[in-house]
C-alpha positions in Angstrom: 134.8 137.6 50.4 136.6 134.9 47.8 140.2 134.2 47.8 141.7 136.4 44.7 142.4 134.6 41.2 145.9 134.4 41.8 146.3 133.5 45.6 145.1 130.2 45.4 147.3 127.3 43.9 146.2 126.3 40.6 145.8 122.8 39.9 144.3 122.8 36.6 146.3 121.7 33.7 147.8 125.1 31.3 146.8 124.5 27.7 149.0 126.2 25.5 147.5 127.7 21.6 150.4 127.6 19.8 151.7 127.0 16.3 151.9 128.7 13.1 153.3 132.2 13.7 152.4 131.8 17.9 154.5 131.1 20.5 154.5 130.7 24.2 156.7 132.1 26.8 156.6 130.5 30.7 158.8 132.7 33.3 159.3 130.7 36.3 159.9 132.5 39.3 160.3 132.3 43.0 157.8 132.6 45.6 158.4 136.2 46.1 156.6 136.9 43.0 153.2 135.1 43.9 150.2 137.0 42.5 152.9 139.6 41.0 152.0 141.1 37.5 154.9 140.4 34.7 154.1 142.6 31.5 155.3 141.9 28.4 155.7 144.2 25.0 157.3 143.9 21.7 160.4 145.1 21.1 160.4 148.7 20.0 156.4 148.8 21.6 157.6 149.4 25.1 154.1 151.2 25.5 151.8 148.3 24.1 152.3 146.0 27.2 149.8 143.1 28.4 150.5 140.5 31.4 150.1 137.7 33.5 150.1 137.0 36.9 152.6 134.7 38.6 150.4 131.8 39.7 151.5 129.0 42.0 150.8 125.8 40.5 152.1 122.1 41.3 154.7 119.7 40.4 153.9 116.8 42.6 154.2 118.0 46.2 156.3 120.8 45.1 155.3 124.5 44.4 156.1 125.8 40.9 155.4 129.7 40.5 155.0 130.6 37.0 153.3 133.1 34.5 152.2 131.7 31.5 152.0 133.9 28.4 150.8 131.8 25.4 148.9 133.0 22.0 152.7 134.9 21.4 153.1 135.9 18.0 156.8 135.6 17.0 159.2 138.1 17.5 161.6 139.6 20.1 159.5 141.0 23.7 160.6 143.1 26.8 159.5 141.6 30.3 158.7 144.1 32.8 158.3 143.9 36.6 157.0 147.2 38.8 157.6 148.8 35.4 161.0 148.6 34.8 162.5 146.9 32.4 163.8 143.4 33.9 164.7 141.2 30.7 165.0 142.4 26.6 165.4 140.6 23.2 163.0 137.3 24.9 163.0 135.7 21.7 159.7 133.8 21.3 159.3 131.4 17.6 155.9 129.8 16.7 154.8 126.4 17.8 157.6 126.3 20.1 157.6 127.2 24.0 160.3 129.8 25.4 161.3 129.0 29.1 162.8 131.5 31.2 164.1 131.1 35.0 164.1 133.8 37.6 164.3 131.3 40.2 168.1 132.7 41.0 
């Protein structure tokens, strides 16, 4: 049996589509949340959620843990972990890239 999408590190580059009215938001997180889902939803849409898994990728010899959600139209999104409600009004503008850290 294969190693799961998400357990192995991830060494390829992340290439972004954005511009226009899309967006990108990266939530960095610890190692705790490795292969974790993080859902996302509009504001006002709490029911209309997608996500992304927290991937461990590299920054040199250093583990980055990350989920990349890009193709974001702009607006204001909920981020949701074990479905509850962990951070609102994530603004996200087009052609740009929103960073959050839940390192701490």
């Amino acid at each position: 049996m294969g190693e799961s999408h998400s357990a192995r590190q991830h060494p390829e580059h992340v290439v972004l589509e954005i511009g226009g009215d899309l967006g990108a938001l990266i939530v960095y997180t610890g190692g705790d949340l490795h292969g974790r889902e993080i859902e996302i939803s509009p504001r006002g849409a709490d029911d209309h959620r997608s996500h992304k898994d927290v991937l461990e990728r590299r920054r040199g010899a250093t583990p980055a843990f990350a989920a990349v959600f890009d193709r974001v139209e702009t607006g204001t999104y909920t981020l949701w972990l074990d479905g509850a409600a962990r951070e609102r009004d994530v603004a996200v503008r087009g052609g740009a890239v929103t960073e959050l850290d839940w390192r701490s």
